[in-house]
One Martini backbone bead per residue (centre of mass of N, CA, C, O) as a GRO file, in nm:
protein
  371
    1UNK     BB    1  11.446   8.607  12.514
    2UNK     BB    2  11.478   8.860  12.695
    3UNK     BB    3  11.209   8.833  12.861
    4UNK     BB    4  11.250   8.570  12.991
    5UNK     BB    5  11.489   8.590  13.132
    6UNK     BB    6  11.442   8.828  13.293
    7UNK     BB    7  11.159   8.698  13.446
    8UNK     BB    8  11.395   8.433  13.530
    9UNK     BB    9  11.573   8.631  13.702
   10UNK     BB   10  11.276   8.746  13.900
   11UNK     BB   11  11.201   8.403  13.941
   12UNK     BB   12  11.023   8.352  13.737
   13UNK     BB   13  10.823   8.065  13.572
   14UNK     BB   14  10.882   7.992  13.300
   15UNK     BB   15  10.681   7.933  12.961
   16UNK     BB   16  10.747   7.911  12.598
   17UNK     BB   17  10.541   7.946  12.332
   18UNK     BB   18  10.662   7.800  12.010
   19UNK     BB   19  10.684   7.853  11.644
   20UNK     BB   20  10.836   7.620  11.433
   21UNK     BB   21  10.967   7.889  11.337
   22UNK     BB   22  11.170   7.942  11.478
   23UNK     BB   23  11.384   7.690  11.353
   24UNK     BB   24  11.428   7.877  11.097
   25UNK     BB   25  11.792   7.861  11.038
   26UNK     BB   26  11.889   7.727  11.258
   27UNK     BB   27  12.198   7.587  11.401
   28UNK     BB   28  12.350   7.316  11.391
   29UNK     BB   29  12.225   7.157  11.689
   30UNK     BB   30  12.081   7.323  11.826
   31UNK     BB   31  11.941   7.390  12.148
   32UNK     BB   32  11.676   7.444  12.285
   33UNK     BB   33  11.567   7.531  12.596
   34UNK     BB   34  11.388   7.386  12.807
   35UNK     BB   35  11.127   7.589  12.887
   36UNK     BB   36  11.043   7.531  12.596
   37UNK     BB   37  10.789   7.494  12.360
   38UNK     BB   38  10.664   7.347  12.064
   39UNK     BB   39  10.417   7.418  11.786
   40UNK     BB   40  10.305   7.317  11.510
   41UNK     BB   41  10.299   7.432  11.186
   42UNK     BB   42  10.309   7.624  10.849
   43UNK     BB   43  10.568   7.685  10.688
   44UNK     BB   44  10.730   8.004  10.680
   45UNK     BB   45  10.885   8.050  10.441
   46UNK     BB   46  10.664   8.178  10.244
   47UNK     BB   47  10.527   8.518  10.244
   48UNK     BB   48  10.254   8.455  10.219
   49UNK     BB   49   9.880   8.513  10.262
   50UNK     BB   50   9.837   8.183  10.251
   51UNK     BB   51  10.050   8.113  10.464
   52UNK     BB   52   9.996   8.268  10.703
   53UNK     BB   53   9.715   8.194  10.747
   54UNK     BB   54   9.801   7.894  10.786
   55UNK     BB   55  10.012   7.921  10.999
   56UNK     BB   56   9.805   8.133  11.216
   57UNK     BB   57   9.582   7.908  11.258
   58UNK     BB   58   9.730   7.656  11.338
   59UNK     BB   59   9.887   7.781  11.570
   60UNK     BB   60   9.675   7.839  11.731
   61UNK     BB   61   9.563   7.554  11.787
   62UNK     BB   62   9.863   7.430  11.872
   63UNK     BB   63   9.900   7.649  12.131
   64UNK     BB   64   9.643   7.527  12.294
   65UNK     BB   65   9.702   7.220  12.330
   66UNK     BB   66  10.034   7.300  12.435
   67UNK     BB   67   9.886   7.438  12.731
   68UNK     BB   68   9.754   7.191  12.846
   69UNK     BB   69  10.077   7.048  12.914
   70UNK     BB   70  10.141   7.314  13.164
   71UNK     BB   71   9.967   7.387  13.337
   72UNK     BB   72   9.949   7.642  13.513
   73UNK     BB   73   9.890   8.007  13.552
   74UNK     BB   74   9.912   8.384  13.635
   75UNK     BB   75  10.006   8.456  13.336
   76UNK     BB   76   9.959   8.589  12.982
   77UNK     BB   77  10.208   8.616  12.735
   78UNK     BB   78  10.102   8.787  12.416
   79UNK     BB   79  10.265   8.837  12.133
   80UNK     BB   80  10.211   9.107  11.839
   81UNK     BB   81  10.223   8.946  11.563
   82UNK     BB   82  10.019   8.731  11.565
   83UNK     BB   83   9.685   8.804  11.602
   84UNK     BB   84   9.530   8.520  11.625
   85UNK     BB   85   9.684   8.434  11.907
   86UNK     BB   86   9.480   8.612  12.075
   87UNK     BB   87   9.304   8.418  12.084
   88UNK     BB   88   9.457   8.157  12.235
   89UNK     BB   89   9.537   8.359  12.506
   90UNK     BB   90   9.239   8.401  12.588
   91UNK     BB   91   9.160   8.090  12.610
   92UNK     BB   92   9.420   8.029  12.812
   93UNK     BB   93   9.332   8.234  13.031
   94UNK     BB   94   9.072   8.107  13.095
   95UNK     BB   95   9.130   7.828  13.165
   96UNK     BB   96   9.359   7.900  13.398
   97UNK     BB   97   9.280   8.180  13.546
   98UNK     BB   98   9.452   8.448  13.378
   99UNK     BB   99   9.598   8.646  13.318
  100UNK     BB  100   9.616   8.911  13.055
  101UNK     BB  101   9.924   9.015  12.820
  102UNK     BB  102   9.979   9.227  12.538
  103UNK     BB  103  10.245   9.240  12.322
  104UNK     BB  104  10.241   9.527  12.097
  105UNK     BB  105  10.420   9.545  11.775
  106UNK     BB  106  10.187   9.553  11.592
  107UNK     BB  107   9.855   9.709  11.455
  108UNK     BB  108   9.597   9.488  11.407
  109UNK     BB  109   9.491   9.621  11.105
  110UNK     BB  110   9.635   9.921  11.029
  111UNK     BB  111   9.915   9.823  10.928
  112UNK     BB  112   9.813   9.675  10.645
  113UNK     BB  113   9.686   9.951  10.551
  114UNK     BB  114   9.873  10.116  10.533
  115UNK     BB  115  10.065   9.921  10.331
  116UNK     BB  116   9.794   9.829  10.137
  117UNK     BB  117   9.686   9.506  10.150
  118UNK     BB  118   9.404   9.680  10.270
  119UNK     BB  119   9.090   9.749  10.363
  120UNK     BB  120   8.848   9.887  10.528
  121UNK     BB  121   8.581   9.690  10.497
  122UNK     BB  122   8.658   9.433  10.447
  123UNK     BB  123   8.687   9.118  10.523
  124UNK     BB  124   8.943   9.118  10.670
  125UNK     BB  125   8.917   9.359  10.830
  126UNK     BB  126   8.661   9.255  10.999
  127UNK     BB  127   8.816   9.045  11.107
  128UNK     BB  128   9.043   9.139  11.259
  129UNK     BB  129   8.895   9.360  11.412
  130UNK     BB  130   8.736   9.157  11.594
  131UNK     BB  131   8.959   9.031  11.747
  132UNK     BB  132   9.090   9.256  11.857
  133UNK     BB  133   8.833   9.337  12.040
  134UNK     BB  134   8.870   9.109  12.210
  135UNK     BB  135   9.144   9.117  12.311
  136UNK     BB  136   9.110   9.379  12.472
  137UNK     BB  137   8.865   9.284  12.655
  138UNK     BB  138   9.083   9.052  12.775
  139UNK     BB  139   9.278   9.256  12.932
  140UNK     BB  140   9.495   9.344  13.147
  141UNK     BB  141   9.776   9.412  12.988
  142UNK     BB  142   9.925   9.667  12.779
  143UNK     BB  143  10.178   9.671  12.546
  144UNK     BB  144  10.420   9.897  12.375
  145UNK     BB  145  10.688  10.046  12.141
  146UNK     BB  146  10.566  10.293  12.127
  147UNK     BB  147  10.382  10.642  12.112
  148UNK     BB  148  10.194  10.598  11.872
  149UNK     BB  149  10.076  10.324  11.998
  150UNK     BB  150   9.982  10.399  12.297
  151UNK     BB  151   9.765  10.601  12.187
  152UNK     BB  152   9.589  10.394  11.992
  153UNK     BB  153   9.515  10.212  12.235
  154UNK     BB  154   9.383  10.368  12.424
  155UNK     BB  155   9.138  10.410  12.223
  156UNK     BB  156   9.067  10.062  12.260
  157UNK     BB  157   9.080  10.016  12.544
  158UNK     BB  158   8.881   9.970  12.795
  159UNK     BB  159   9.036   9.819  13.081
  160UNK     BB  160   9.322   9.832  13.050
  161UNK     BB  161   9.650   9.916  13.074
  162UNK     BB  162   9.900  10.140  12.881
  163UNK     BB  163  10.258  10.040  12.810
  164UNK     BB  164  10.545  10.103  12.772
  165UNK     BB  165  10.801   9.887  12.597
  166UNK     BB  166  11.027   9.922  12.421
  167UNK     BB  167  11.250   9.902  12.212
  168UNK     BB  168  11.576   9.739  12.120
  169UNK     BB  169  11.889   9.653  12.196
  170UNK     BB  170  12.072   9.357  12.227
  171UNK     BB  171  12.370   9.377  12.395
  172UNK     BB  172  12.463   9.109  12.314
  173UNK     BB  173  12.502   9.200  12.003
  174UNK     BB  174  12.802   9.377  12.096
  175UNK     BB  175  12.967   9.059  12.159
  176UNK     BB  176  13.030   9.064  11.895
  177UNK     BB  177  13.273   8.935  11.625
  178UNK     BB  178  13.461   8.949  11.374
  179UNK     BB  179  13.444   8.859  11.072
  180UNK     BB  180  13.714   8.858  10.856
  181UNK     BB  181  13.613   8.667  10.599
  182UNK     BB  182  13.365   8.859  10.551
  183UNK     BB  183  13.515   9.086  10.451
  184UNK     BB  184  13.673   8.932  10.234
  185UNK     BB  185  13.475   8.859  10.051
  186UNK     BB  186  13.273   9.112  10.052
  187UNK     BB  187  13.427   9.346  10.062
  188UNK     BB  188  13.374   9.601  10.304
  189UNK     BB  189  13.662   9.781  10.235
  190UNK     BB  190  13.544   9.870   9.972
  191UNK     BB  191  13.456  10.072   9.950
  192UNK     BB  192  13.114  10.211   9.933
  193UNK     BB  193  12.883  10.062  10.151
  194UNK     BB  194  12.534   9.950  10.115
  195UNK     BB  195  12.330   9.834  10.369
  196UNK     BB  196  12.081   9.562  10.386
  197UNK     BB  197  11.908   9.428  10.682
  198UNK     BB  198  11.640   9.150  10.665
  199UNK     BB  199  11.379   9.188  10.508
  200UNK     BB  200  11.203   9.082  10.211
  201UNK     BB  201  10.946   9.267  10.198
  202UNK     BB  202  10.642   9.493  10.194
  203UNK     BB  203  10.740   9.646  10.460
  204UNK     BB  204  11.032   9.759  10.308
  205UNK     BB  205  11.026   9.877  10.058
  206UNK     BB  206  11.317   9.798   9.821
  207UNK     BB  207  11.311   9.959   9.580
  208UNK     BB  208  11.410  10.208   9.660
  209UNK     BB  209  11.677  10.130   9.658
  210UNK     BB  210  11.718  10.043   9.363
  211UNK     BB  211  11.697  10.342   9.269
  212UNK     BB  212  11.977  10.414   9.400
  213UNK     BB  213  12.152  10.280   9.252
  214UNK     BB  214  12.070  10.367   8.963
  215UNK     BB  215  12.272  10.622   9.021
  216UNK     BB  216  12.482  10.463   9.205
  217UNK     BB  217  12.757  10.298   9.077
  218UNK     BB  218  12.974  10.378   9.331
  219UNK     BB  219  12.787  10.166   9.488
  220UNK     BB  220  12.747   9.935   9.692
  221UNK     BB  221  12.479   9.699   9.741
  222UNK     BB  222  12.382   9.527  10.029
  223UNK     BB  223  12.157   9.234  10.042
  224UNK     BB  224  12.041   9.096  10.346
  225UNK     BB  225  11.817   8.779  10.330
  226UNK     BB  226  11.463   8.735  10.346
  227UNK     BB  227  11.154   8.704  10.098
  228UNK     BB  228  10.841   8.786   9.946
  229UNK     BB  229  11.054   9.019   9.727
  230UNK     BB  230  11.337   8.883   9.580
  231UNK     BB  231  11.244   8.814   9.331
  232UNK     BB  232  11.160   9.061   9.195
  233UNK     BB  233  11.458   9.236   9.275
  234UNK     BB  234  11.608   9.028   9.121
  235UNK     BB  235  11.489   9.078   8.864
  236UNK     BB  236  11.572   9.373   8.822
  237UNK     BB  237  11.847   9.376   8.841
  238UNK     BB  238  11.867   9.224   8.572
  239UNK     BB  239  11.670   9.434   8.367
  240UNK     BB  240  11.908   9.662   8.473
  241UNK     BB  241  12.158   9.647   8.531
  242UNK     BB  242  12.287   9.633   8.879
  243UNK     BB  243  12.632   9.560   8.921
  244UNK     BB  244  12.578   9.732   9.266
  245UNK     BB  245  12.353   9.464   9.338
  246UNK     BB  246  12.392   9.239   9.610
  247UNK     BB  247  12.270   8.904   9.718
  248UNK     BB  248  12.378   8.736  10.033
  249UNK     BB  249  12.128   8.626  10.220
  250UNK     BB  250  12.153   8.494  10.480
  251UNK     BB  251  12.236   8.580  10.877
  252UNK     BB  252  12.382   8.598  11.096
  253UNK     BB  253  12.480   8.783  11.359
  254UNK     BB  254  12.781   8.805  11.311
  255UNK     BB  255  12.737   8.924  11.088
  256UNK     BB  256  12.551   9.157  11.102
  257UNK     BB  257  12.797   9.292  11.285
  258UNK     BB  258  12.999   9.297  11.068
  259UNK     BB  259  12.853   9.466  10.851
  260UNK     BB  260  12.797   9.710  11.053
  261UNK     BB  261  13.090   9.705  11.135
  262UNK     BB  262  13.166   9.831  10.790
  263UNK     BB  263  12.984  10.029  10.663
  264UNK     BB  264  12.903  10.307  10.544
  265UNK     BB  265  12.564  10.228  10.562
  266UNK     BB  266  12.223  10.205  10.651
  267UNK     BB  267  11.892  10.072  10.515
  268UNK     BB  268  11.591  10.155  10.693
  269UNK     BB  269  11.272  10.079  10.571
  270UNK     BB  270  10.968  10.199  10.481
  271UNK     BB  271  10.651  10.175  10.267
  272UNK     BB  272  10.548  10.412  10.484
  273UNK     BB  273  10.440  10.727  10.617
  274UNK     BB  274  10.236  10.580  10.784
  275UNK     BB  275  10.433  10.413  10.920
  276UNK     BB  276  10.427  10.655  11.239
  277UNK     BB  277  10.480  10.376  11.468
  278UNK     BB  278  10.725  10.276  11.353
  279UNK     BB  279  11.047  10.083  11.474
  280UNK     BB  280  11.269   9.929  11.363
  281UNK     BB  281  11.546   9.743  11.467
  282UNK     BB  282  11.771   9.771  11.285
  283UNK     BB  283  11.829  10.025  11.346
  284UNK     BB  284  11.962   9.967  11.643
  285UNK     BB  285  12.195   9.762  11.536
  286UNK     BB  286  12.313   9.985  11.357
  287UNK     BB  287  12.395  10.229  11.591
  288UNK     BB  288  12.529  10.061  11.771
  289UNK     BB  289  12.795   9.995  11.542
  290UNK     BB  290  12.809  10.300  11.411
  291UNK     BB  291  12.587  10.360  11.171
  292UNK     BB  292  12.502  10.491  10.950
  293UNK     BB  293  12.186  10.616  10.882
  294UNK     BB  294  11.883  10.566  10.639
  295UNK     BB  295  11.599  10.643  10.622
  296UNK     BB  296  11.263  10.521  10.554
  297UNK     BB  297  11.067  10.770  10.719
  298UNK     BB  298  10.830  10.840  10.963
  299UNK     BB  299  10.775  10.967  11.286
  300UNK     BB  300  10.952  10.802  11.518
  301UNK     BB  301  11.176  10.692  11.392
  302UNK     BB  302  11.267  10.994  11.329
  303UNK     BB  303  11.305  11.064  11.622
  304UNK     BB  304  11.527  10.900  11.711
  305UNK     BB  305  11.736  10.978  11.522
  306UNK     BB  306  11.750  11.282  11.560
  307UNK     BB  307  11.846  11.221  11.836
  308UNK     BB  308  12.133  11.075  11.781
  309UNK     BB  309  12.286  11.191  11.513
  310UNK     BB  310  12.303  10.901  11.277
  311UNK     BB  311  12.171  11.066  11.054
  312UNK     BB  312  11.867  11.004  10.820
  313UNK     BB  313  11.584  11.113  10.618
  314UNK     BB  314  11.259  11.004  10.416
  315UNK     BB  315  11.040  10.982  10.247
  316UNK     BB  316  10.959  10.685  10.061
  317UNK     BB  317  10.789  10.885   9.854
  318UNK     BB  318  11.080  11.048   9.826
  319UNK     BB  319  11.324  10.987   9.571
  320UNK     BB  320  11.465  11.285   9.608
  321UNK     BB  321  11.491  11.279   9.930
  322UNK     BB  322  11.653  11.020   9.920
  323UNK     BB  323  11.892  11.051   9.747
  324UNK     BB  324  11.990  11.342   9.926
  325UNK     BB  325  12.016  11.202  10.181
  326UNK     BB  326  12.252  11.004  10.083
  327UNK     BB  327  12.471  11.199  10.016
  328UNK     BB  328  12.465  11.338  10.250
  329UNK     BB  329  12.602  11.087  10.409
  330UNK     BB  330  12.819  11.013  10.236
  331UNK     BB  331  12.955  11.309  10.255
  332UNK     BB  332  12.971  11.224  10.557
  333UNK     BB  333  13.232  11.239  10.825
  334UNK     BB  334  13.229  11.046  11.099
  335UNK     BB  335  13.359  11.024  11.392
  336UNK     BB  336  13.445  10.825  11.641
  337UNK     BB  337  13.283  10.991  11.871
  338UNK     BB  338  13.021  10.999  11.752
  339UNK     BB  339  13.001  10.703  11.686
  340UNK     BB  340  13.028  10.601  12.002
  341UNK     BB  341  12.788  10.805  12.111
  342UNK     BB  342  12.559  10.668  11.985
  343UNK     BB  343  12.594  10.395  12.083
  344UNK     BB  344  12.600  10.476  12.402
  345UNK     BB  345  12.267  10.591  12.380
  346UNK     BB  346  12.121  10.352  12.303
  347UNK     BB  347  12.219  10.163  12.569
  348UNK     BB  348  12.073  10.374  12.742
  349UNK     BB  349  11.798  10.405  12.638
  350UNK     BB  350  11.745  10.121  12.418
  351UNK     BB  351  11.732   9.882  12.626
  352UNK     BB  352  11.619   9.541  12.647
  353UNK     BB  353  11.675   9.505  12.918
  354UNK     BB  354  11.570   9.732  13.076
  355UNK     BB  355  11.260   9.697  12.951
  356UNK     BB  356  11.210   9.426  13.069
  357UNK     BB  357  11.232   9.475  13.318
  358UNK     BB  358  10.960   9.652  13.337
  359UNK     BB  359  10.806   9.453  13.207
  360UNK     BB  360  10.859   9.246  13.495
  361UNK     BB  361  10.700   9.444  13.675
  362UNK     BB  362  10.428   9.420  13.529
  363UNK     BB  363  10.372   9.111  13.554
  364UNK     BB  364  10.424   9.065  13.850
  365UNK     BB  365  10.197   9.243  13.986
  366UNK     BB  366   9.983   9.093  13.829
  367UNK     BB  367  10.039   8.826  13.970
  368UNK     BB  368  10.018   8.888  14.246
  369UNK     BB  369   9.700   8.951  14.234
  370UNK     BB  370   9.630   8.665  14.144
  371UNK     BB  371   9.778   8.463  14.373
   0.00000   0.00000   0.00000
């Protein structure tokens, strides 16, 4: 909601469309903004293959539904993933006679690919790559959150201009205070804790963690979440004897700033070194926390930690130096300054704020040579 505010504060009327799936989780009584209109889809609260796709048909359809008893539009921004909502945003901006911006925060189908979901020429990648070239074709202005994504972009917006627009930290998330019950209950200052918080699915290969773990009984391992792969490591945690790996289920915000401005480290994968355009966002959450990072990954976000100097990486694929990697961070005791200066460097560099107002200034400009 971080760029809907913005917009919403340079002026500009804003409506945004969101996918019942938004409210899933929400805390009991929630009213969400006058200004939001949700749209019924199929509950994907299992992501599985066949939950995704039909969660992001229906979804698509009733988007479409929901847009047209809404006004004019002078711009439709798109986020992206799910691609196929880019069908619907395409549809919307045709019938309101609105200008198209694509905002891409994963480049489907290649994510995918990388991740070994399917492979190029399968039908699935036939199929989204087909999505994918409509709408890009249909796109009046398209942005990005890495520089590794804004490269393979331009490569293939055939007519729009492809302008960076990073992700960062939601500012607001560092305004919030400890919950000190959530400390005593997980004793979060009981010796050494490595924490990961996010989703337990498949593009975060957390296998890699519990290697980690069985080798090193002397650190508590708390993994904080939910997704389609914790069935899986929740059956190895048990038929391995992993008795300092805790599932502690999903948090809200306040815990999970709770949980990482007391960890001794945050455990940050992705599923492999090909997405290496990929900066996960839990990084910055992290970061801004003080909390020093191990990452497995390479490619941006590898280049972003090496950056800010809070924290360590190693390729996903090698357990050898993911291990060392480990080691090296808990052996490493950084001062109050240091850790400061890092949580400081991301507010100043990585600021979602801050990219938002970018970001409403050039859909600004396209809506006005629109209007």
């Amino acid at each position: 909601m971080v760029f809907a505010n913005v917009l919403r504060g340079a002026g500009h009327d804003v409506r945004v469309l969101a996918s019942s799936d938004s409210l899933i989780g929400a805390p009991e009584g929630y009213t969400p903004p006058e200004y939001v209109t949700f749209f019924e889809t199929f509950p994907l609260v299992e992501k599985t293959l066949v939950n995704r796709l039909r969660n992001n048909f229906g979804g698509a359809r009733e988007a479409v539904r929901a847009a047209d008893g809404l006004g004019g539009f002078d711009a439709v921004v798109c986020t992206l993933p799910p691609l196929l909502f880019a069908s619907s945003a395409v549809w919307i901006a045709k019938r309101k006679r609105a200008k198209l911006v694509l905002d891409v925060r994963d480049i489907w189908p290649d994510v995918a690919y990388e991740m070994g979901s399917f492979v190029p020429g399968s039908l699935y990648g036939r199929f989204f790559e087909r999505v994918a070239r409509k709408a890009y074709a249909a796109a009046d202005l398209v942005t990005s959150v890495s520089p590794g994504k804004v490269e393979k972009l331009n490569a293939r917006v055939p007519n729009a201009r492809v302008v960076l627009v990073p992700n960062g930290i939601d500012e607001s998330f560092l305004e919030n205070e400890d919950d000190p019950s959530l400390v005593e209950r997980l004793r979060l200052d009981d010796g050494p804790v490595c924490a990961y918080v996010g989703n337990i699915g498949l593009a975060q290969g957390l296998g890699t963690l519990l290697d980690i773990a069985k080798t090193r009984s002397g650190v508590r391992f708390l993994i904080f979440g939910k997704g389609a792969d914790e069935a899986k490591l929740r059956e190895r945690v048990l038929v391995e004897g992993l008795s300092n790996v805790e599932f502690c289920g999903a948090v809200d915000e306040r815990s999970v700033f709770t949980v990482l401005r007391h960890a001794t480290l945050a455990y940050v994968p992705l599923v492999s070194s090909r997405l290496r355009d990929s900066i996960p966002t839990k990084m910055y959450e992290a970061l801004g926390c003080s909390c020093p990072v191990l990452l497995a990954a390479e490619g941006d976000a590898a280049d972003l930690l090496d950056e800010c100097g809070l924290g360590v990486h190693a390729a996903p694929e090698d357990p050898a130096a993911l291990l060392a990697a480990f080691d090296r961070l808990m052996g490493r005791r950084f001062s109050d300054e240091e850790r400061a200066a890092a949580s400081a460097w991301v507010v100043a560099n990585h600021s979602r704020q801050r990219f938002a107002e970018t970001f409403a200034q050039e859909v600004g400009r396209l809506a006005a040579r629109h209007a």
